[in-house]
C-alpha positions as CSV (number, residue, x, y, z in Angstrom):
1,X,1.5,37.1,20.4
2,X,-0.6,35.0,23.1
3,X,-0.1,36.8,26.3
4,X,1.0,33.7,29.2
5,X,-0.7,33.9,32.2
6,X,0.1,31.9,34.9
7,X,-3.4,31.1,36.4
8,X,-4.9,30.4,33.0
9,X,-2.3,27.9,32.6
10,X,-2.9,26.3,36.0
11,X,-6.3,26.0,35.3
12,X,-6.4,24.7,31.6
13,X,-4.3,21.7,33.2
14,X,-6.0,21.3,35.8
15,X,-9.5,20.5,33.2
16,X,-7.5,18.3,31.2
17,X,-6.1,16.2,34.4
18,X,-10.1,16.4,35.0
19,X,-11.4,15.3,31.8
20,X,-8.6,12.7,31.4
21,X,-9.8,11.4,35.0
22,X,-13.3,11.2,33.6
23,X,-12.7,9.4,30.7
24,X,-9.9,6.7,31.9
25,X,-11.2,6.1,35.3
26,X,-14.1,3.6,33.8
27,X,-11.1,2.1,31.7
28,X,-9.1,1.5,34.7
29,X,-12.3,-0.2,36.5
30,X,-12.7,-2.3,33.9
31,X,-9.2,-3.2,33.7
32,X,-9.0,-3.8,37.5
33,X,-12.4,-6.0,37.1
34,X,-10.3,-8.0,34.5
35,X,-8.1,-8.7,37.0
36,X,-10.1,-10.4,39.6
37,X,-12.1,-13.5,41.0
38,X,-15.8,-13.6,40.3
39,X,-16.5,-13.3,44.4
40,X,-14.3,-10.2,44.2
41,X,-15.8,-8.3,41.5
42,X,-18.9,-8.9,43.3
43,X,-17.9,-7.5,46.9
44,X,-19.2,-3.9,47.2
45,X,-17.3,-1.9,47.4
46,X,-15.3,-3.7,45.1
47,X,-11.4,-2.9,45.1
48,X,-9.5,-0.7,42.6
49,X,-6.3,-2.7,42.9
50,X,-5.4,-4.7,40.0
51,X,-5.9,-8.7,41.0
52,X,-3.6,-11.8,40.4
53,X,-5.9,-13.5,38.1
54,X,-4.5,-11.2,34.5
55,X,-3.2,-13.9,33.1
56,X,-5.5,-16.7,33.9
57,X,-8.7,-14.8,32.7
58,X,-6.9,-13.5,29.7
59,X,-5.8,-16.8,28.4
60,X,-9.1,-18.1,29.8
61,X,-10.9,-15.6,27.2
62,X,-8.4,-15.8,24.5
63,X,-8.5,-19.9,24.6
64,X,-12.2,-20.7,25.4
65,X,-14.6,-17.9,26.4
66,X,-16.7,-18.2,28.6
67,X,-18.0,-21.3,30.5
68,X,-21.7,-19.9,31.2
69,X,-22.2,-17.7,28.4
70,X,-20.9,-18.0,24.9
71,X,-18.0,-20.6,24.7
72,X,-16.4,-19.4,21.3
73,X,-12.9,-18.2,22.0
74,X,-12.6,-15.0,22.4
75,X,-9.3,-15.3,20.2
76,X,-11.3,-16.8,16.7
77,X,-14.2,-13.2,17.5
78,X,-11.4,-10.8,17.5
79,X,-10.1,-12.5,14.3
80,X,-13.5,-12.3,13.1
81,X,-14.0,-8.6,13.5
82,X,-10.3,-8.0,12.3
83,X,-11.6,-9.6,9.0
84,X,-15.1,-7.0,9.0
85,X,-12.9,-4.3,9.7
86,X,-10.0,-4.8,7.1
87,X,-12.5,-6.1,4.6
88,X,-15.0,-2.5,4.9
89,X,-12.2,-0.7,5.7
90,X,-10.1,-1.1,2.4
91,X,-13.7,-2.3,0.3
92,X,-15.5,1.5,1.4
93,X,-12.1,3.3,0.0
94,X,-11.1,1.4,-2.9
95,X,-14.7,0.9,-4.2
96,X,-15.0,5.3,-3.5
97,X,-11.8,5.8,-5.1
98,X,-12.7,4.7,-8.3
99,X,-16.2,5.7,-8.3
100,X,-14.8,9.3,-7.3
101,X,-12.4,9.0,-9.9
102,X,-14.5,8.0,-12.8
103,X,-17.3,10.9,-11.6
104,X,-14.5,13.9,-12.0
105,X,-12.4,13.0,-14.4
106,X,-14.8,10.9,-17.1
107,X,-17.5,13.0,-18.9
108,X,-20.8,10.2,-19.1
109,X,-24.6,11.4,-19.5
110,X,-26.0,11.7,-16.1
111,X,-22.5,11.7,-14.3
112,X,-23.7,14.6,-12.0
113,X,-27.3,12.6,-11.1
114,X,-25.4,9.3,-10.2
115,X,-23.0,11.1,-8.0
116,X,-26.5,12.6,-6.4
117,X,-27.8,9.3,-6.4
118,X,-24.8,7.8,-4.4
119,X,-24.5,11.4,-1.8
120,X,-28.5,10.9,-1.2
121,X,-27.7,7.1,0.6
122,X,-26.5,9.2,3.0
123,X,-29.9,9.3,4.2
124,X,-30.1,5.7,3.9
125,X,-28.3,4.0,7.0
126,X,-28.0,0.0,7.6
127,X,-30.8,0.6,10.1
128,X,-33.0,1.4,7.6
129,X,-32.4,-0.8,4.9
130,X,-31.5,-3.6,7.1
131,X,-34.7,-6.1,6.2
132,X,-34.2,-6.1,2.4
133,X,-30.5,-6.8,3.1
134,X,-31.3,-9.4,5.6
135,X,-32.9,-11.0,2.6
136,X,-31.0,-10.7,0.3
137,X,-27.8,-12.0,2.3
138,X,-30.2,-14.6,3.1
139,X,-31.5,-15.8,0.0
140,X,-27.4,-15.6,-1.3
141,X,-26.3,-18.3,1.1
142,X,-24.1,-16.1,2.7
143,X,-25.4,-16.0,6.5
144,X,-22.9,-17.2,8.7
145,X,-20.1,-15.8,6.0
146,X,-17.3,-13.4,6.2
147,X,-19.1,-12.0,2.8
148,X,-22.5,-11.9,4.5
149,X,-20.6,-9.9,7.6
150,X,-18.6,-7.1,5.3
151,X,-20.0,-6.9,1.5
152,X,-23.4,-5.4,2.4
153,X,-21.7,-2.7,4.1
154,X,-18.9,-2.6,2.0
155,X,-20.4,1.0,0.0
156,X,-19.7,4.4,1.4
157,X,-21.0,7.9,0.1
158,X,-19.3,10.0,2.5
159,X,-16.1,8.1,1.4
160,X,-17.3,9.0,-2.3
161,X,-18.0,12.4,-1.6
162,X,-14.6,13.2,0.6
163,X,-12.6,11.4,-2.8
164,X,-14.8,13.9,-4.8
165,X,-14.0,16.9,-3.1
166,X,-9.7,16.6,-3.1
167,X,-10.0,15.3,-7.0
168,X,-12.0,18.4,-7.9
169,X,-9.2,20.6,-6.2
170,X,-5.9,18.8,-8.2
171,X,-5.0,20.9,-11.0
172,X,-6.2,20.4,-14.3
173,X,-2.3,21.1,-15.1
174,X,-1.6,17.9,-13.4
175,X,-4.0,15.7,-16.1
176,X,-1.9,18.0,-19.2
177,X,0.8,16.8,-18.0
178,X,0.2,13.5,-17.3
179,X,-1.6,13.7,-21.1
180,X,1.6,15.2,-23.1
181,X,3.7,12.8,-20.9
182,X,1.4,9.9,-23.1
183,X,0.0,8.4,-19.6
184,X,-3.3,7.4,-19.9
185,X,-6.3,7.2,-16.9
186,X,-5.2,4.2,-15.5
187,X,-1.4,5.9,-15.3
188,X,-2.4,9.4,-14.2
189,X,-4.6,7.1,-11.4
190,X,-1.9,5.3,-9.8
191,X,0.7,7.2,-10.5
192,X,-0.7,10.8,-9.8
193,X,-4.0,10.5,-8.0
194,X,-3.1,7.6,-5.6
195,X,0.0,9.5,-4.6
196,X,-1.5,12.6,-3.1
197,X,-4.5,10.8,-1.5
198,X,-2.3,9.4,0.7
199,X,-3.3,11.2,3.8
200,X,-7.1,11.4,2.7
201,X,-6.9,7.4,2.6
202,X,-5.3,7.2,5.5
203,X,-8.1,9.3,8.0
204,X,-10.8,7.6,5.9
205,X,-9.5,4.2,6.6
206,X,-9.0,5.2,10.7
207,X,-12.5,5.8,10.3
208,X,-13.9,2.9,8.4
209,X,-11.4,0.2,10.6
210,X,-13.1,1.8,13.4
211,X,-16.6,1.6,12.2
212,X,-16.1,-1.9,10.9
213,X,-15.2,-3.2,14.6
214,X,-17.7,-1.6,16.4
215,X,-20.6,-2.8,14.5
216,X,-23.5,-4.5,16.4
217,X,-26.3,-5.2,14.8
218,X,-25.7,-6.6,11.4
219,X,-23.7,-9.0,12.9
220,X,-25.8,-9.8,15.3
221,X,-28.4,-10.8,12.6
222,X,-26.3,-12.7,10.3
223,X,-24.6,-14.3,13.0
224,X,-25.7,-17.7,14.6
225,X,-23.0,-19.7,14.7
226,X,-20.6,-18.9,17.4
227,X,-17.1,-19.2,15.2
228,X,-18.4,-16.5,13.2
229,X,-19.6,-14.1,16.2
230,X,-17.4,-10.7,16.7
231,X,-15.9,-9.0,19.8
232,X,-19.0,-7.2,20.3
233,X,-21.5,-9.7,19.9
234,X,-19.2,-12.1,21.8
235,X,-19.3,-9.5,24.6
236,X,-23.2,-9.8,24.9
237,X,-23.6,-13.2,24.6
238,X,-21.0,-13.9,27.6
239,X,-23.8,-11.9,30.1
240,X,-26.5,-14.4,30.7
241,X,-29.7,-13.8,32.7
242,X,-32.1,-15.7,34.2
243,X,-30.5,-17.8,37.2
244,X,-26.9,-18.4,35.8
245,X,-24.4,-15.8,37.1
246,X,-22.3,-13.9,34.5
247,X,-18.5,-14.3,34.3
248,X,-18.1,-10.2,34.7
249,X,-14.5,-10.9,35.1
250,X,-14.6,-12.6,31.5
251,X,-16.8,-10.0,30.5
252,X,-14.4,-7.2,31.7
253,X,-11.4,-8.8,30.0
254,X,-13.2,-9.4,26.8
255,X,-14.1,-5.5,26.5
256,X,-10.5,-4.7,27.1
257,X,-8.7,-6.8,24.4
258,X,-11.8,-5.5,21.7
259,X,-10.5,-2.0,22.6
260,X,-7.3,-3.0,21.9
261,X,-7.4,-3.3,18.1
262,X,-8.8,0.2,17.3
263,X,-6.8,1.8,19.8
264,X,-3.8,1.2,17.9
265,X,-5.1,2.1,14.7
266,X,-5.6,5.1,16.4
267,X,-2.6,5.9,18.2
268,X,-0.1,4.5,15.4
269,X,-1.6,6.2,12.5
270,X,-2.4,9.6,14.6
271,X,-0.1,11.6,12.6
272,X,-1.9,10.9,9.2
273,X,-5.0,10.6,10.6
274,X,-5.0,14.3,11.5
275,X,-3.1,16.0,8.7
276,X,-5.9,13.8,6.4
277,X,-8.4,15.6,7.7
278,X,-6.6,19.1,8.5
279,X,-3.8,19.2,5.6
280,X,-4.1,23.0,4.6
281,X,-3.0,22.2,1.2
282,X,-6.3,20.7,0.7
């Protein structure tokens, strides 16, 4: 039993209320930015009371952007990076599913060196390979294209390798079954398999929604049209140098709506996000 001491207890709050503070207080400057004239953000100090101007730089964003920095709406780029994160999200697990699937439970000569093969692009980021795709999206047609923006990063080893992991520790009494019950791969798949990776899909797909939506630079290559940029690269291209001034309040309110998306993923699927990742009975 934990032994309850009073002071401990005061003071473990009191670093949470600290590290809470930390970590929201640039959220609510941001927010409060949002909320504000152009000539108020600017004043210094600059106030940390919410302005009156919420809804008319919202709508302002949502409707048209920006009028000295990128003009796309900033309602068409979230819709846009809802698409890159739905389409990698669901591509990464279903593609690692079935590779995972096929690598366990199908006996093929060199099944052990392709699952190798797949673990060892690990070492392999976008970063690295990002020329050759560049030209290969390029040559394709597909610049400028919801398929140029998710398929080349549509693959996922560490998906493949989590998959790998749980199917190797289902019971082989679970296949018998499924074999004297006369259900075949495709049967034992959906109807087994699918089942109990529930929570496993679930954490990867927090984590691949997330990783879909944040990404920079890959659309920031493929991108040159303006209906097809994302949140983030629509948050860049609203700051403008040089003589113009940028819109920071546009800016501000632009960063909070693409923080809005992911944070809900996060909070509403919390619950199987951590017993994904934690489940003991894995």
């Amino acid at each position: 039993m934990v032994e309850r001491r009073p002071l401990l207890t005061v003071l473990t709050h009191v670093g949470l209320a600290l590290g809470i503070v930390v970590i929201a207080f640039p959220l609510y400057i941001t927010f409060v930015a949002s909320t504000l004239t152009l000539e108020q953000v600017l004043e210094v100090p600059m106030r940390l009371v919410p302005g009156d101007r919420f809804w008319a730089n919202y709508s302002q964003v949502l409707a048209s952007g920006s009028t000295r920095g990128s003009g796309a709406p900033v309602g068409q780029m979230m819709f846009n990076s809802l698409v890159m994160a739905l389409v990698i999200a669901i591509g990464k697990i279903a593609i690692s599913i079935i590779s995972s699937f096929a690598i366990v439970y199908f006996r093929f000569p060199l099944r052990r060196t392709f699952f190798w093969m797949i673990f060892i692009t690990l070492m392999l980021p976008v970063e690295v390979r990002i020329i050759p795709t560049f030209k290969v999206v390029s040559d394709l047609g597909m610049l400028n294209t919801y398929a140029g923006l998710t398929l080349p990063l549509i693959a996922s080893a560490t998906a493949t390798f989590l998959f790998r992991q749980f199917f190797l520790t289902v019971p082989d009494e679970l296949l018998e079954a499924a074999r004297m019950d006369g259900a075949g791969p495709l049967r034992f798949f959906f109807d087994v398999l699918l089942p109990l990776s529930a929570t496993t899909i679930a954490a990867l797909f927090v984590i691949q929604f997330i990783y879909g939506w944040n990404q920079y630079l890959w659309p920031l290559l493929i991108t040159s049209d303006e209906s097809m940029y994302t949140a983030v690269i629509g948050i860049k291209r609203m700051i403008v140098g040089g003589d113009a001034m940028t819109e920071w309040q546009l800016v501000m309110a632009t960063a909070m709506l693409a923080m809005l998306p992911p944070a809900l993923v996060v909070v509403l699927m919390q619950k199987w996000f951590v017993k994904g990742l934690v489940d003991t009975e894995k």
